[in-house]
C-alpha positions as CSV (number, residue, x, y, z in Angstrom):
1,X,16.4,22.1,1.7
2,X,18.5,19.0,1.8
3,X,16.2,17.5,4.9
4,X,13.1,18.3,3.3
5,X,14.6,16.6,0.1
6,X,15.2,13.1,1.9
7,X,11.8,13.5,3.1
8,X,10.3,13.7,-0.1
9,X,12.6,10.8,-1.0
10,X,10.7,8.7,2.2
11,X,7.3,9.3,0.8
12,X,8.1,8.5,-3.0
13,X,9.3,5.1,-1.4
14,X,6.7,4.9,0.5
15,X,3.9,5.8,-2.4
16,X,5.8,3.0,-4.4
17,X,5.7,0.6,-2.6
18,X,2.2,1.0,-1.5
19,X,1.7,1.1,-5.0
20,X,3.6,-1.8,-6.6
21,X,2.7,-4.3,-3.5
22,X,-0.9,-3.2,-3.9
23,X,-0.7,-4.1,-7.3
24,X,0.6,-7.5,-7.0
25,X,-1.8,-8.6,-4.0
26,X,-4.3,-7.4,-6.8
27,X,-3.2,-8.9,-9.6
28,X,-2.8,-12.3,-7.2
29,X,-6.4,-11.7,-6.6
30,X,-7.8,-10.4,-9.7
31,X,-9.3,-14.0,-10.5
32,X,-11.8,-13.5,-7.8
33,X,-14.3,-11.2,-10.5
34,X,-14.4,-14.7,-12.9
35,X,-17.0,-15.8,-10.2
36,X,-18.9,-12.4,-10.8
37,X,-21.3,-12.7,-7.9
38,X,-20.6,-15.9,-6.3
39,X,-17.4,-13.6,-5.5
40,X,-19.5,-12.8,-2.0
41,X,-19.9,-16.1,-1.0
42,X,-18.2,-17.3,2.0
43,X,-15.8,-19.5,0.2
44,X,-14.7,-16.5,-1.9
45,X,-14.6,-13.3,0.5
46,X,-11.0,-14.3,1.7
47,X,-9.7,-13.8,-2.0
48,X,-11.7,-10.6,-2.2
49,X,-10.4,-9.2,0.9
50,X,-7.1,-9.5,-0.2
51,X,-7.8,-7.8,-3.4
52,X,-9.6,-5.1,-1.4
53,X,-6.5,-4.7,0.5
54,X,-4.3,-4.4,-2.7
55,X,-6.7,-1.8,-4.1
56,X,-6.2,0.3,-0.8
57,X,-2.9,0.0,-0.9
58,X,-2.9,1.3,-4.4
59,X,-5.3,4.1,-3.1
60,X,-2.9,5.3,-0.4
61,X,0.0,5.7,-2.7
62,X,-2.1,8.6,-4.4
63,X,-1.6,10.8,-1.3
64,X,1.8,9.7,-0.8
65,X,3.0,10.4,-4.0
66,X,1.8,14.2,-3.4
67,X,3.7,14.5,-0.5
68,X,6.9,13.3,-2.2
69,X,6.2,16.2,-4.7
70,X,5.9,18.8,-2.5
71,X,9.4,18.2,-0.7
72,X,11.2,17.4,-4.0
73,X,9.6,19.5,-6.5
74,X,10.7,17.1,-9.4
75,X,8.4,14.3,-10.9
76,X,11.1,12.9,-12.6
77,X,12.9,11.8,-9.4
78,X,9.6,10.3,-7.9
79,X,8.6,8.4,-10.7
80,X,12.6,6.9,-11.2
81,X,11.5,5.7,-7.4
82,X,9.1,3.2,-8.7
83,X,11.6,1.1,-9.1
84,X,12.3,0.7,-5.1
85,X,9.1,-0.6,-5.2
86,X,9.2,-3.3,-7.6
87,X,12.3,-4.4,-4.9
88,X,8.9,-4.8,-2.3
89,X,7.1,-6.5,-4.7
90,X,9.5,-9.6,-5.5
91,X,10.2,-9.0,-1.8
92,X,6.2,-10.0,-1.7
93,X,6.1,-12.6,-3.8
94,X,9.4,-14.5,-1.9
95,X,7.9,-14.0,1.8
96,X,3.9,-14.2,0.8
97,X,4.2,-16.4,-1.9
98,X,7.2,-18.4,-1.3
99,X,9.5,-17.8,-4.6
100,X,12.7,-18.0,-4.7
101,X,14.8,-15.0,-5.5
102,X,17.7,-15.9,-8.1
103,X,20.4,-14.0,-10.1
104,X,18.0,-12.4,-12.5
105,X,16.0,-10.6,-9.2
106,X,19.3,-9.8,-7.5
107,X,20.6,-7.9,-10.6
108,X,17.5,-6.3,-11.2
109,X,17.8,-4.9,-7.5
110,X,21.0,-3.6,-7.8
111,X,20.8,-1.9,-11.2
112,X,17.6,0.2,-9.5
113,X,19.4,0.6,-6.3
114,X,22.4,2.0,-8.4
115,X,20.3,4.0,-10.5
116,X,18.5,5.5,-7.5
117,X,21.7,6.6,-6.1
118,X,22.6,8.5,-8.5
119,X,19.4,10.1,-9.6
120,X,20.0,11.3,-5.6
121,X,23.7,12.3,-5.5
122,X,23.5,14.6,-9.0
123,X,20.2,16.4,-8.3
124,X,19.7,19.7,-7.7
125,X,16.8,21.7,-6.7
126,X,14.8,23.7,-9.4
127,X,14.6,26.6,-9.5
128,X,13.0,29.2,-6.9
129,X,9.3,30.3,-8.8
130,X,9.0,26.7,-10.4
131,X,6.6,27.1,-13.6
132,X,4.6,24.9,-15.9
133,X,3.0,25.4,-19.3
134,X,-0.5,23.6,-19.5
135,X,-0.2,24.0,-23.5
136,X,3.0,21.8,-24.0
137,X,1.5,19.1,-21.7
138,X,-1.8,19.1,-23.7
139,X,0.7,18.8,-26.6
140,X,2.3,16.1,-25.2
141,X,-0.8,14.0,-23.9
142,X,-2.2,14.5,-27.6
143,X,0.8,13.1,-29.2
144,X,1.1,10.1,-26.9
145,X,-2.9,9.6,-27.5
146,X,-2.7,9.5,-31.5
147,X,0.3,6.6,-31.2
148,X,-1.1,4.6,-28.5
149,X,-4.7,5.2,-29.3
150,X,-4.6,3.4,-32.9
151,X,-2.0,0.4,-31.4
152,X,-4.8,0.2,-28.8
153,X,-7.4,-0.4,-30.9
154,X,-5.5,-2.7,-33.4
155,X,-4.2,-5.1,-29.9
156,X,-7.8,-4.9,-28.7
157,X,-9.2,-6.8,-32.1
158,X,-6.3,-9.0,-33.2
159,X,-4.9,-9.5,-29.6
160,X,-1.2,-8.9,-30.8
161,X,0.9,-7.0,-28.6
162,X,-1.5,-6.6,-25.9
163,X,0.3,-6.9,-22.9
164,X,2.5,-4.1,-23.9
165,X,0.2,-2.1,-25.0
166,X,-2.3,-2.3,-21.9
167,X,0.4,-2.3,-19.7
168,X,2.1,0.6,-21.6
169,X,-1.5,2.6,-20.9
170,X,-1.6,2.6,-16.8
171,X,2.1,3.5,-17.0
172,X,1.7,6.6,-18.7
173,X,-1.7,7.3,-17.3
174,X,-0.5,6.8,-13.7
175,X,3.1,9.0,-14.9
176,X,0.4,11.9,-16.4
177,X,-0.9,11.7,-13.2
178,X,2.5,12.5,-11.4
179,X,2.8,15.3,-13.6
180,X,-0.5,17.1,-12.8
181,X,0.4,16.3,-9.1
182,X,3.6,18.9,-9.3
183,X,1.3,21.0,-11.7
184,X,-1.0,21.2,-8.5
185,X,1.2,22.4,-6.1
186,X,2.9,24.8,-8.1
187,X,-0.1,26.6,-9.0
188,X,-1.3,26.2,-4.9
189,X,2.6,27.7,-4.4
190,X,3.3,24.1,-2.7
191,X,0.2,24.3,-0.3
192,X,-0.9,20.7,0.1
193,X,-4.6,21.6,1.5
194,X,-4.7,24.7,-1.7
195,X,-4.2,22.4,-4.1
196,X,-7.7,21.1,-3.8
197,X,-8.8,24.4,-5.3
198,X,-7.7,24.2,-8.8
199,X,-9.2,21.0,-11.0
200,X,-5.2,19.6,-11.9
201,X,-5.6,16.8,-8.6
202,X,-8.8,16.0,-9.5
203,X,-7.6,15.3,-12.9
204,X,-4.8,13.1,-11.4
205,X,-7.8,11.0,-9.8
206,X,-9.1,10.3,-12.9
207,X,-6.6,9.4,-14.8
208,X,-5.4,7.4,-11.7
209,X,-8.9,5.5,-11.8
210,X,-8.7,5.1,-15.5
211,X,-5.0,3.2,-15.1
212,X,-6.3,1.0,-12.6
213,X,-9.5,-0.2,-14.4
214,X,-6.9,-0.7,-17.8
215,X,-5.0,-2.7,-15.3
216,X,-6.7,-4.7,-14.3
217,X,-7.8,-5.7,-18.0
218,X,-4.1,-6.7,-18.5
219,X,-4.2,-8.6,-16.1
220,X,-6.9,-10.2,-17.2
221,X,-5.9,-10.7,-21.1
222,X,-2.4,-10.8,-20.7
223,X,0.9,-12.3,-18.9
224,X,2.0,-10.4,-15.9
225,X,5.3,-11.0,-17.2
226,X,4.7,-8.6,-20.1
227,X,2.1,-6.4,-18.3
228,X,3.8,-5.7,-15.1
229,X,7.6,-4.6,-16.7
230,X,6.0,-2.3,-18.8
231,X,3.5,-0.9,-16.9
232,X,6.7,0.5,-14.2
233,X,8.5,1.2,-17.6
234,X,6.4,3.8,-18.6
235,X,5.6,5.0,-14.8
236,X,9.2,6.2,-14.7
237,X,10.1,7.2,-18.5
238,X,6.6,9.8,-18.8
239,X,7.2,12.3,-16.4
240,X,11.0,12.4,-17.2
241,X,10.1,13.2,-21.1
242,X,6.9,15.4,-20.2
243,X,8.3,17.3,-17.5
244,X,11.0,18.3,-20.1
245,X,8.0,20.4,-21.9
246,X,6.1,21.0,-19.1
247,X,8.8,22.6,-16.8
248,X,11.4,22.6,-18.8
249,X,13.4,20.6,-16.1
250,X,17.0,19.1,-17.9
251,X,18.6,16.0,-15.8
252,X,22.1,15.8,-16.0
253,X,24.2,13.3,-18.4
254,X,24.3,10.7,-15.6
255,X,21.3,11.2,-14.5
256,X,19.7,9.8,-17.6
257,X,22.0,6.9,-17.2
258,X,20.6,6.4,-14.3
259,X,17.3,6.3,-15.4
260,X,18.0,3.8,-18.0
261,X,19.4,1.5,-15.4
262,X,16.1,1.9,-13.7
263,X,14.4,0.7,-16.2
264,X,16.7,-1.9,-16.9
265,X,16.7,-2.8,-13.4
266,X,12.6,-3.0,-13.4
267,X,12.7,-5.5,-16.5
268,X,14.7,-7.9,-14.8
269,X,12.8,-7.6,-11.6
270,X,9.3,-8.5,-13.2
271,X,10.0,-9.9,-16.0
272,X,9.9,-13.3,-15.0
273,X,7.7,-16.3,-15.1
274,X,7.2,-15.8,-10.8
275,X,5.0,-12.6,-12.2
276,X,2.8,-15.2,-13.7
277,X,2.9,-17.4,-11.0
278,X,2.0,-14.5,-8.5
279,X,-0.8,-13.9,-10.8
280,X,-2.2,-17.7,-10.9
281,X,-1.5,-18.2,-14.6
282,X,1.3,-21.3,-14.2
């Protein structure tokens, strides 16, 4: 158990940073659609080949992230991983893009570092004959729609708190997403090639497509410095709240600590004017 646990731990890393490094190459890029289709020329293919790039990388994390389910059963511990990722991204933006890392970025780093550890060192496996109830996640997902459904529409039309809004979307579309993942492979008893036969991965895919076409339009509207903190935010916080209803899956005291120093950590990480700079905007 405790091998196949570190291996899921390997593949949540690796489906974050896939995903977060992805994101910022696209996000670097995402200026290349102002040229609509002058975007093909010659002079602009190098931009959208990078951007191509960062949506692949974004694509690959998909599969990634189901392997880091099956060996750790718990979508609370893969999404808290996101953070490791955000440490590749500024590591991207200071060897790409030539930032500088400073105090803020090197605290950041070790509060998610910290946090990791000890999501790691207090977890225990679930359960044997892990369950989930569809009806409390349907619950859940309603809930979440009627609050950020009216602030969505309110942003969209006076553009006040936009970023966070938008950004708050993908997050919890993209942490949804984890959710139906583990809801997959419980229900294909942890068969990676079974889960394909019941609709909760396809599900996953779309929301996963919707996150990335609302990203995309935060990008566009909105600071990266706003966008980007709380997009990972929410990637990390949704699975740990739904999976409370959905499995009924309890984290221990410092476990939720450790979470909040996550989250911490991601704030200082990306929230920072080098997000906008990555992003073209200073």
């Amino acid at each position: 158990m405790e091998k196949t646990f570190w291996l899921g731990i390997l593949f949540a890393v690796l489906a974050s940073v896939s995903l977060n490094v992805g994101k910022g190459i696209q996000k670097w890029k995402v200026r290349i659609f102002g040229h609509k289709k002058a975007m093909f020329r010659r002079e602009h293919r190098k931009d959208l080949a990078f951007w191509l790039v960062g949506l692949c990388m974004t694509t690959a994390a998909t599969p990634l992230y189901s392997f880091a389910l099956k060996y750790t059963e718990k979508s609370s511990m893969v999404s808290t991983l996101n953070g490791v990722g955000m440490i590749g991204l500024v590591l991207f933006a200071w060897l790409v893009l030539r930032e500088r890392i400073g105090r803020q970025e090197i605290s950041g780093a070790l509060l998610v570092l910290a946090g990791v550890t000890v999501m790691g060192a207090f977890n225990h496996p679930p359960e044997a004959g892990q369950q989930y109830s569809l009806v409390p996640f349907l619950l859940c997902l309603l809930v979440t729609a009627s609050v950020f459904g009216p602030l969505a529409v309110f942003a969209w039309k006076t553009n006040r708190y936009f970023g966070f809004t938008f950004g708050a979307i993908p997050g919890i579309l993209i942490g949804c997403a984890m959710i139906l993942g583990d809801m997959a492979l419980v229900e294909a008893g942890n068969d990676m090639l079974g889960q394909l036969r019941n609709p909760y991965p396809y599900a996953a895919l779309v929301l996963g497509t919707a996150a990335l076409a609302v990203t995309q339009l935060a990008f566009w509207r909105s600071r990266a410095m706003v966008v980007v903190p709380t997009i990972n935010s929410l990637v990390i916080l949704t699975p740990v709240v739904f999976e409370r209803f959905v499995f009924n899956t309890v984290l221990r005291p410092p476990q939720y600590l450790a979470v909040a120093a996550i989250v911490v950590g991601v704030v200082l990480l990306t929230a920072t004017e080098k997000q906008d700079r990555i992003e073209g905007n200073a």
